[in-house]
N, C-alpha and C positions, 0 to 999 in steps of 0.2 A: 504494500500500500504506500504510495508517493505520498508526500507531506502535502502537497497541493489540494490533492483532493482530501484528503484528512482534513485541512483548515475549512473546504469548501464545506462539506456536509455539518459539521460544527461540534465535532468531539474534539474540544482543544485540550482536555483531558488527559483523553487518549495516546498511547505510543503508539506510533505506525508500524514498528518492529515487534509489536506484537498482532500482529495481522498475517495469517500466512492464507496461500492462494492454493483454490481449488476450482477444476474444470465443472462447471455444471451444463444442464442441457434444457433451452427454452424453452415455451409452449411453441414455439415458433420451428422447433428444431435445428435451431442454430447451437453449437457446443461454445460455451465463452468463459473466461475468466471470471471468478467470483471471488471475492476476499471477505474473510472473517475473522473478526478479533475475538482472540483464543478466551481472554478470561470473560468477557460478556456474551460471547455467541454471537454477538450483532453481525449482519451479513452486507456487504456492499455489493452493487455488482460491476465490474466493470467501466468504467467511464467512457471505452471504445463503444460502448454500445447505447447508451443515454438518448434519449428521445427529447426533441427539444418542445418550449413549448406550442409552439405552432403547431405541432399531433392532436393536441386537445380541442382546437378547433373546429375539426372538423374528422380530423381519421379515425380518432379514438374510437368512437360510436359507429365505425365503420368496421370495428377490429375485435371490441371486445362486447360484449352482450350477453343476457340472461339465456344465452342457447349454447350449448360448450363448442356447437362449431363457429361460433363466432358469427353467426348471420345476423347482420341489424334488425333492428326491432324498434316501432314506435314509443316513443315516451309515455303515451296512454297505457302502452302494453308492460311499458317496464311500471311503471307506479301499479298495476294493478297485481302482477309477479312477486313485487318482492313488498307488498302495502304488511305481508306478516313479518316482515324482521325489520325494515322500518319503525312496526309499531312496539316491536322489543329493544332498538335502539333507541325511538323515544322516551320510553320509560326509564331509561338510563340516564338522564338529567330533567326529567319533567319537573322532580320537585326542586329545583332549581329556578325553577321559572317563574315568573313573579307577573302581574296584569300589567305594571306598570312599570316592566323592565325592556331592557332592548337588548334584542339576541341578535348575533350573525352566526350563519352558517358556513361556511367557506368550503368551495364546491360543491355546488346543494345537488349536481348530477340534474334530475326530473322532477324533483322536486317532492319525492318522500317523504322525507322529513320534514323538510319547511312546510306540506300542507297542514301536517300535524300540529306544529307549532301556529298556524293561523286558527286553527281548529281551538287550540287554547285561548290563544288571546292576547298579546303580549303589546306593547305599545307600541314599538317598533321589531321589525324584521328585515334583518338587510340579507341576502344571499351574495355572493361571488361565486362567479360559474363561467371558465374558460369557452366551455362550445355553445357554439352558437343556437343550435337548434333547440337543446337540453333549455340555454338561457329563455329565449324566448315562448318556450313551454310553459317554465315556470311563469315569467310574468304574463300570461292570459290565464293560467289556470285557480294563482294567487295574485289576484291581482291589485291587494294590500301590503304585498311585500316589496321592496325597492333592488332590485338585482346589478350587480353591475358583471357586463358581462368581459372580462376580465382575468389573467392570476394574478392569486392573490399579493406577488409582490409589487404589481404593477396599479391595484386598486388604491383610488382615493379613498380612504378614509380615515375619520375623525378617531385622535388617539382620547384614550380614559374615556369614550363612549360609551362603551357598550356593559353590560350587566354580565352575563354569560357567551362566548365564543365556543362553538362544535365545531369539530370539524370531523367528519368518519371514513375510513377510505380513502384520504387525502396524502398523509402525510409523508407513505412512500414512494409519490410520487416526485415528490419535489428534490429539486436537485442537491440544495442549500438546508433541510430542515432546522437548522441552527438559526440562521436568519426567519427563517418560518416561523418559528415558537417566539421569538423574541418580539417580531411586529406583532406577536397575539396578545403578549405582554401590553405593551406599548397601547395597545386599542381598549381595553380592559378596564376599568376603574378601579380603585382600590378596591380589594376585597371581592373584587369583577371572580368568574369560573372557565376556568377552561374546560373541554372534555373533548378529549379525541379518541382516534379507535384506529387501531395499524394491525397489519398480519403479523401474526405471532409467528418467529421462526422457532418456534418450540412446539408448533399446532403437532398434537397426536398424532396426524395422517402420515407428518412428514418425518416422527423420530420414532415412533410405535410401532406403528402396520407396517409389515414386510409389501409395498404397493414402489415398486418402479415407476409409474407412467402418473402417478400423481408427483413424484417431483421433478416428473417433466412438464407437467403440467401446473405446479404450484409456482416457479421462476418463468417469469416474464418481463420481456423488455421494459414495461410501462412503469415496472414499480423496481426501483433504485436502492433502498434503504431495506431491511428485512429484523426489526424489532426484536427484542427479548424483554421482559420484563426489566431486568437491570438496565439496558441500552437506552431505554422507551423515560423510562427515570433519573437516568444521570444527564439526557439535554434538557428536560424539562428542568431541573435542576438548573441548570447551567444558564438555562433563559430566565429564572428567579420565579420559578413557581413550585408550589408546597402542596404536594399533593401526592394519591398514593395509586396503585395501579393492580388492576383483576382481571383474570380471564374473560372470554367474552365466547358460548360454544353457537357459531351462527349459523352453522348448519347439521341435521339432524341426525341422531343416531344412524338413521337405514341411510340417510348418503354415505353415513361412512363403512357401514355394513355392503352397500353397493360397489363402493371404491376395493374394500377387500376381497368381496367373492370377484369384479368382474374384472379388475385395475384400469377400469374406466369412469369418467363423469358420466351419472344419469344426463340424460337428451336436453335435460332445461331446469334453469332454477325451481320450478315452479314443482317438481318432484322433490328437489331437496331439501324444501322446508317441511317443519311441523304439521301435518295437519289429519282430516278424518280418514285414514287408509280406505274404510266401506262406508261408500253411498247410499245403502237400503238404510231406507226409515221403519225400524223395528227395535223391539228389546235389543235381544243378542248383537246386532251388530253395535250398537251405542256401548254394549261391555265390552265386545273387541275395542274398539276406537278410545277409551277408556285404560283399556289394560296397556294397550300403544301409547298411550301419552304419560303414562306411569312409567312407562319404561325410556319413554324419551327424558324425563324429569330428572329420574336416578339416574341415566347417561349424563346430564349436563351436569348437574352435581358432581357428579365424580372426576369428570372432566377438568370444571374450572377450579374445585378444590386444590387439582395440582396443574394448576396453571397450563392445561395445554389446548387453550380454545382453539379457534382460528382466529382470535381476534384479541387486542389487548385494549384493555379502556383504561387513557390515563383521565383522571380526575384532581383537578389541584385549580389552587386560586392563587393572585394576587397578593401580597404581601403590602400591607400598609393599609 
């Protein structure tokens, strides 16, 4: 690991000699250098291969999507696909939210989350949202919310504003997360919340299940950074926030029962969430669908007890 990119991502922390390099293999199926720092896990991936931001306006959504083979999909189609783990990521700062607070979301994607957040109430609602299509989604579908369609290092906005800052699925994209965390700081009001959510490079799928083709399929070009709990806590740290970090399991026992018997993704998100496995409206199937969601229950429990969701949620605040 070059000192360069070390300072760029914002472990100034960190040794770069203690980073050593291994071959991985993309969704893309391209084979690239990957670098990892030995005592936190955290994963880099290569800098020859970094996606700039111009991808986000327009290819991104052309490349990645709620179908594993990657075919575009409407923003109508994705808010109505993934409206159940949205509404388990809302619940992960709702009671933070106040009527007469103002939130940003930074990269609100289709608008998920933020429509939940309008659904609340909140005084103001600002979204950042690089593509275009996604952006203009949101403001006709919330059309209370004020979007700027934008990355986040390039948006205007007012520092010590905001009450609470999200951001989910964000943060390994970004080239810089060091500069990232710090302008969230800086936007924040005393005592302001962060709450972000990154892939866990500790996810079960990837250091548990004997599954080859899911860690060719879990590294891809678009996300740069690959968290650890420890990694996810010493930038926030570093950018002056106090706060503490948990697993996050966001997708379901049977996807990962799926990934093991078949060493494939089910066909679309919309199988690997939570939900009624039988359709008929009767007793008995309501105890099967029932005894499934008990077992789904005790899977995530077990899972984030030891930290190995697919997701990590920091939660920390402002200081002062």
């Amino acid at each position: 690991m070059d000192e360069s990119t070390l300072n760029k991502i914002g472990f100034s922390e960190y040794n770069s000699k203690d980073f050593y390099q291994k071959q991985i293999v993309l969704r893309d199926g391209r084979h690239v250098n990957f670098w990892v720092h030995g005592p936190s896990g955290h994963g880099v991936l290569d800098n020859s291969v970094w996606v700039g931001e111009k991808f986000y306006e327009e290819q991104y959504r052309q490349e990645f999507s709620s179908n594993s083979d990657g075919k575009k999909q409407e923003c109508e189609e994705h808010l109505r696909l993934y409206d159940s783990l949205n509404t388990r990521q809302f619940e992960l700062f709702k009671k933070f939210l106040t009527k007469d607070g103002k939130c940003l979301e930074i990269g609100g994607s289709f608008g998920g989350i933020t429509s939940k957040v309008c659904e609340f109430g909140v005084n103001e609602c600002h979204v950042v949202e690089p593509n275009k299509e996604d952006a203009q989604f949101v403001e006709s579908n919330c059309p209370d919310v004020k979007v700027f369609n934008s990355t986040f290092d390039k948006a205007q906005l007012e520092k010590s504003f905001y009450d609470i800052i999200v951001a989910f699925d964000v943060v390994e994209h970004v080239p810089s997360p060091g500069q990232f965390l710090k302008k969230c700081y800086s936007l924040l009001k005393p005592g302001g919340r962060l709450v972000i959510a990154v892939p866990n490079h500790n996810d079960v799928l990837l250091t548990n299940y004997q599954c080859n083709e899911y860690k060719n399929f879990y590294y891809h070009k678009a996300h740069i950074n690959y968290f650890t709990s420890k990694s996810i806590l010493d930038l926030c740290a570093l950018a002056g926030f106090d706060g503490h970090v948990k697993s996050f399991l966001d997708y379901s026992f049977f996807n990962h029962v799926f990934w093991h018997q078949n060493n494939k993704p089910m066909g679309s998100a919309e199988k690997a969430f939570v939900g009624d496995v039988i359709k008929n409206n009767d007793s008995l199937s309501d105890k099967i669908n029932n005894f499934y969601k008990k077992v789904e229950l005790e899977y995530e429990q077990l899972i984030n007890e030891n930290m190995a969701g697919g997701a990590l949620i920091f939660s920390g605040v402002k200081d002062g």
